[in-house]
C-alpha positions as CSV (number, residue, x, y, z in Angstrom):
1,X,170.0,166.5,263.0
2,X,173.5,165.9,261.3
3,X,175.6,169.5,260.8
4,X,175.7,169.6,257.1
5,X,172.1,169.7,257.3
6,X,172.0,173.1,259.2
7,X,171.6,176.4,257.9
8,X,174.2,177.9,259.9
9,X,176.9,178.5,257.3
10,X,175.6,181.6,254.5
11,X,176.7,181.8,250.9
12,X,176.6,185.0,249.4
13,X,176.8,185.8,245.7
14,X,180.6,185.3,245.0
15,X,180.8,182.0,246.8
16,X,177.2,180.2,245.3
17,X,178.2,177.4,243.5
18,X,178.3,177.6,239.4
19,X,178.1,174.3,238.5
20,X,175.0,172.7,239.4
21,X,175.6,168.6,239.7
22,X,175.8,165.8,239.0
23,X,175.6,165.5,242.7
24,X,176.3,161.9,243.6
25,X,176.2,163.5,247.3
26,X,174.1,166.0,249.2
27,X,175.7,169.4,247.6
28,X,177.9,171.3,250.6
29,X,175.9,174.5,250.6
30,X,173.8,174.6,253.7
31,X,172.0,178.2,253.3
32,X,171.3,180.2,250.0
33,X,168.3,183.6,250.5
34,X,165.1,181.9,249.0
35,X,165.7,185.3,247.0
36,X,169.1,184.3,245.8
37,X,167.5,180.4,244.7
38,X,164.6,182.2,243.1
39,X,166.8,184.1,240.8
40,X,168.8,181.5,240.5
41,X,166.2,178.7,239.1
42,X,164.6,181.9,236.9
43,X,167.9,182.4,235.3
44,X,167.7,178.7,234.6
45,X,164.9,179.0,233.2
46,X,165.0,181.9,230.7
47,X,163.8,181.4,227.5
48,X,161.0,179.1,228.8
49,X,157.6,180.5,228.9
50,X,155.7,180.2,232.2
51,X,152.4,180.5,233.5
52,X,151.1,182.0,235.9
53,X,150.7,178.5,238.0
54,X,154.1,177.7,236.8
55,X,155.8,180.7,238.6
56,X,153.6,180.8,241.5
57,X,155.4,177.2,241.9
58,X,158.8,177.7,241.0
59,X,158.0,180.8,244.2
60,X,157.1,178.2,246.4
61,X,159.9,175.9,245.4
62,X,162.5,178.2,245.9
63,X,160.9,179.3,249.5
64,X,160.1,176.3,250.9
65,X,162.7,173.7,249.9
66,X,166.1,173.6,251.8
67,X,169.0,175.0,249.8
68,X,170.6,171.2,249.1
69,X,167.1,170.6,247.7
70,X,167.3,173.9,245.5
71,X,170.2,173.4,243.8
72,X,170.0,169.8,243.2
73,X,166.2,171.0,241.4
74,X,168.0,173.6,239.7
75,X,171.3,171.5,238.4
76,X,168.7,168.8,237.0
77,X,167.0,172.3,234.6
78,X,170.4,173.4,233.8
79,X,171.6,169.8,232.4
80,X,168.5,169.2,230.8
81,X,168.7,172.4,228.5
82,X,172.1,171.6,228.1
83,X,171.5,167.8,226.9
84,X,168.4,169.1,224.8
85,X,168.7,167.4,221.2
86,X,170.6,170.1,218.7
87,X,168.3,170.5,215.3
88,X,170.1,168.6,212.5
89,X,171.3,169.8,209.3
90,X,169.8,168.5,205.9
91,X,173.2,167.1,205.6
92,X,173.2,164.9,208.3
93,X,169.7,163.8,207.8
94,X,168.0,166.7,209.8
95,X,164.4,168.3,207.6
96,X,163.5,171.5,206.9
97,X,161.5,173.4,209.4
């Protein structure tokens, strides 16, 4: 197994990255608490309303995925909200809601 893949090296709270990707590479953090990736993807995802299924899963993501895994997951969530359509004005040929 090659040494970047290794949990051996923690993050803690002040040092977890805060931008999430691109990643054109495996991301550098090796260990983040399942806890810490939970809250992480849930803050993500606030706003968004869940089901039960749907946070039973995003448990078992954040538990069972390596940490690389995690935050490549959560950078794709955070730049899709971000790249979400905006609502057009009437001005610029938007409708009415």
């Amino acid at each position: 197994m090659d040494t970047p893949s290794l949990p051996d090296r923690r993050v803690t709270a002040a040092s977890a990255p805060a931008d999430h990707g691109p990643y054109e590479h495996q991301p550098p953090e090796t260990f983040i608490a399942p806890a810490r990736r939970t809250a992480m993807l849930a803050q993500a995802l606030a706003g968004v309303e869940l089901g039960t299924w749907d946070e039973r899963i995003l448990a078992w993501l954040a538990h069972w995925s390596d940490t690389p895994t995690s935050l490549a997951i959560l950078g794709l969530v955070e730049r899709a909200r971000q790249a979400r359509p905006r609502p057009q004005s009437q001005a610029e040929g938007g409708r009415p809601c």
